[in-house]
C-alpha positions in Angstrom: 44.8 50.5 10.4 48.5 50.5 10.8 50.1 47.9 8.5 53.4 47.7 11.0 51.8 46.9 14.1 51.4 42.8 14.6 54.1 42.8 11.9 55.7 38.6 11.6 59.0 38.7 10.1 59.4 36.5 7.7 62.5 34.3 10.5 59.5 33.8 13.1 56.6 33.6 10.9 54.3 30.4 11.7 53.4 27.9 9.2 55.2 24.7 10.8 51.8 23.5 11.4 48.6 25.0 11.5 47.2 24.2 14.6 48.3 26.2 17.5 51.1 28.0 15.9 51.8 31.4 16.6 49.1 33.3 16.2 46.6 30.7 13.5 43.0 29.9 14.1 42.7 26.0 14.2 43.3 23.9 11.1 39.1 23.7 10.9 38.8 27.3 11.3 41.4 28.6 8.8 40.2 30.4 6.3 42.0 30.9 2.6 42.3 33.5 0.0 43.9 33.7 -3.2 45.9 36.3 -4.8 43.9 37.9 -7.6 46.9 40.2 -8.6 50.5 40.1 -8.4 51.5 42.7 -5.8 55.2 44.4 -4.5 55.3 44.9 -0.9 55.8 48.2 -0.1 56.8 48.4 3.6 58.4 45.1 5.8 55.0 44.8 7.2 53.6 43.8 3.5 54.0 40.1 2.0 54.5 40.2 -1.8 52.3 37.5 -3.6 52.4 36.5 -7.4 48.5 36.3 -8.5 47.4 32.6 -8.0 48.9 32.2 -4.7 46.9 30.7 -2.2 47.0 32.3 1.6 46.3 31.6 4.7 44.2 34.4 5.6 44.8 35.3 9.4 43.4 38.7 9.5 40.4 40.6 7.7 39.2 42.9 10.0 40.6 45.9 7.9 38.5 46.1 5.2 41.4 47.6 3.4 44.6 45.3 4.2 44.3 41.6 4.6 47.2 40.3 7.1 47.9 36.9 5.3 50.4 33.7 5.4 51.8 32.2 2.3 54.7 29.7 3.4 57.2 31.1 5.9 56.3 34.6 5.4 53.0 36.9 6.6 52.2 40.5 6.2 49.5 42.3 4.7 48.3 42.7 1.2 45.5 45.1 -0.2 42.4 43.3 0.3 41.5 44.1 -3.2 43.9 42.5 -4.6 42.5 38.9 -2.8 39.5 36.9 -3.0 38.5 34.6 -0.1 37.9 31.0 -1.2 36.5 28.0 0.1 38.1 24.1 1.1 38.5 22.1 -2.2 37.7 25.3 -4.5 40.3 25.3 -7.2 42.3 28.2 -8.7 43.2 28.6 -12.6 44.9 31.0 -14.4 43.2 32.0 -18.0 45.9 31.1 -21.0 42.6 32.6 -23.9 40.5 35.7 -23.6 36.7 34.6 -23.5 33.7 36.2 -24.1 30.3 35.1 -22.8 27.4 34.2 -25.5 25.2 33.1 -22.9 24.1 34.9 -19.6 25.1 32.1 -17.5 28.6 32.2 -19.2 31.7 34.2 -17.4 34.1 36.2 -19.3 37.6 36.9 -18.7 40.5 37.7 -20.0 43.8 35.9 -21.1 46.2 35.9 -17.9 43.4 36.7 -15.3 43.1 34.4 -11.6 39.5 32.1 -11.8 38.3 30.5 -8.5 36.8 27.8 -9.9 33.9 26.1 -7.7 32.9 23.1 -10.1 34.0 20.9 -12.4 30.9 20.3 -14.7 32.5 17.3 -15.9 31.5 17.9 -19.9 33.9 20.4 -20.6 32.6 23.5 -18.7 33.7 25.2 -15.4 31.9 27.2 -13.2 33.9 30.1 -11.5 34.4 33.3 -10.1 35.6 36.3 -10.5 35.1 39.0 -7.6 30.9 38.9 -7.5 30.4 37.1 -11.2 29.9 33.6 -11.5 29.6 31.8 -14.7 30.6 28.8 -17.1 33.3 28.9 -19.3 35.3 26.4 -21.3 38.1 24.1 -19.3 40.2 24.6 -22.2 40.6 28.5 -21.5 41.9 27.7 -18.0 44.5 25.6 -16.5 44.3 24.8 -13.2 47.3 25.8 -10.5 48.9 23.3 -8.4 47.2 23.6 -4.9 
């Protein structure tokens, strides 16, 4: 796919409101992703992202670039460097390295993205990383303002 065709600039990118702006599904059928990695733009039709951010995503059908929206800007982003995530999923950024004990635990490292699906309430998350899902210790994580 061609990054620069469909290119937004960031002047008359949409994100007044969701529904019926230029170019965005419905506010019920958006769909989200979050950015799993820092990344730079490399041409005017890529959106640079710090990891964490959360995006609109607007197109997928590359599996290879992501056209996405985070505030006034969109472009595309290597859809490896994003995970899709879910209404009222949370996103936390690792402050400790941890290593699972357990086979239901998830392991990371210090200053990695989490998608974190559940609040266990006794300490514990359960999150994701790419395809692993596991447990791991609220106090390894802080979550990022939505």
């Amino acid at each position: 796919m061609n990054r620069d065709s469909g290119l937004h600039s960031a002047s008359s990118s949409p994100m007044g409101t969701l529904e019926g702006s230029a170019g965005l599904p419905p506010v019920d059928e958006t769909e989200f992703c979050v950015a799993m990695f820092s990344y730079t733009a490399e041409s005017d039709a890529d959106i640079s992202v710090n990891a964490g951010k959360r995006l609109v995503l607007l197109d997928k059908s590359d599996p290879s670039w992501w056209k996405c929206c985070a505030g006034e800007q969109s472009g595309y982003i290597p859809a490896n460097y994003c995970q899709q995530i879910r209404t009222g999923q949370q996103i936390a950024h690792t402050t400790y390295q941890f290593t699972a004990e357990e086979e239901d635990e998830l392991s990371f490292y210090a200053d990695q993205i989490v998608i974190v699906t559940e609040d266990e309430g006794n300490g514990w998350y359960v999150g994701m990383i790419g395809d692993e899902t596991g447990v791991f210790p609220t106090s390894y994580a802080e979550i990022l303002p939505s």
